[in-house]
C-alpha angles and dihedrals in degrees: 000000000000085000085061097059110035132036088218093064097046084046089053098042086048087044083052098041085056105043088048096049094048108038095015130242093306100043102079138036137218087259091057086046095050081047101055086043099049101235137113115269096244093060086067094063087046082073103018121028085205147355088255091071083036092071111034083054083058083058104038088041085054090052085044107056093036091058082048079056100051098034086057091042089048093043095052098035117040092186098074087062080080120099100240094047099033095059099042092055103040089048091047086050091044095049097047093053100087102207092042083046089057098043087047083051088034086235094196091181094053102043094032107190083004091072096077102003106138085245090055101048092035087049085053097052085047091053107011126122086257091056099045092040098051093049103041097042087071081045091055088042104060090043116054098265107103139025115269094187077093128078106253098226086059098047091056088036085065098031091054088051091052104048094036082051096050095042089050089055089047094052107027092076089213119131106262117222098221100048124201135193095215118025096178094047090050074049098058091041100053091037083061089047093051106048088034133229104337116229093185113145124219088263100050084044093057100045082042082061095045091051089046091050093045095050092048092052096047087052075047097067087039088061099056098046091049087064104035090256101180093206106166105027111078115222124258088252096054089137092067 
């Protein structure tokens, strides 16, 4: 990635992260973003043609690095392939990314033309709670780790209402009206109830690991190349 190989680029991703962060997606221009960062405007373009693609690289590069994150945490710790560990993890990682946590809440005021752009939804359907669940439930199934006496479709259909419910109290920043102390932990225990006692041995747990993080690392790829993520060819101004 660009960032990787110049100085100029990581200054100007950091210069965007915080202006968006800070005025939303309409309320700087590339010119404020080559300011913050030090550099001339037209370095910008020589990363990103437009702010557009700077932007959604903000986006794309916050669901990479949490499912980095995720991948590491699977590889080197077989127990949080299991439900009640896995949804728990990969909600708490989602929420506290501020830009994955907006476009979970559509935060139109916040993303700006990323709320509803074709790369960000289709980033979302990609890596959205939809799209894992309905690809590492067949994964818990086959292994011991959820109940199969219940029609698939359904069971995702229920697993995907509790976590996107869950997720929705935890970014909408409005009071909730049936207060916890610990949400994730309410999480870990419904999502038990719902799929039901593992009997998972050590061995269908450990190649349930390796598929998740497989799968996670295949959405991964999409992901770059949803938002023109360059990832093995360095940038002209590498010597930055």
């Amino acid at each position: 990635m660009p960032e990787q190989q110049s100085a100029k680029a990581a200054r100007l991703l950091t210069a965007a992260g915080e202006l968006l962060l800070k005025r939303g997606a309409r309320g700087f221009t590339v010119a404020d973003v080559a300011a913050r960062a030090h550099v001339g405007k037209g370095t910008v373009y020589l990363y990103w043609p437009t702010k557009e693609d700077l932007l959604l690289g903000l986006v794309g590069r916050g669901f990479l690095g949490l499912l980095d994150d995720l991948i590491t945490r699977i590889r080197t710790d077989a127990e949080l392939a299991r439900p009640s560990r896995f949804c728990p993890m990969m909600l708490e990682a989602a929420v506290n990314h501020p830009l994955i946590a907006a476009m979970q809440r559509q935060d139109g005021d916040l993303l700006g033309m990323l709320a509803d752009h074709p790369r960000s939804v289709a980033l979302h359907q990609t890596l959205g709670p939809s799209a894992v669940i309905g690809a590492v439930l067949p994964v818990w199934r086959r292994h011991g780790l959820a109940r199969t006496d219940w029609d698939l479709a359904d069971q995702a259909f229920a697993l995907h209402g509790l976590i996107t419910g869950i997720a929705l109290s935890l970014v909408s920043g409005a009071g909730d009206p049936l207060p916890t102390a610990d949400p994730l932990q309410v999480l870990s225990t419904a999502v038990t109830a719902l799929l039901g006692t593992e009997s998972a041995g050590d061995d269908d747990l450990t190649t349930a690991a390796t598929e998740l993080a497989g799968f996670l690392s295949e959405r991964s790829s999409q992901a770059a190349k949803l938002v023109d993520i360059r990832v093995d060819a360095p940038h002209p101004d590498a010597g930055a």
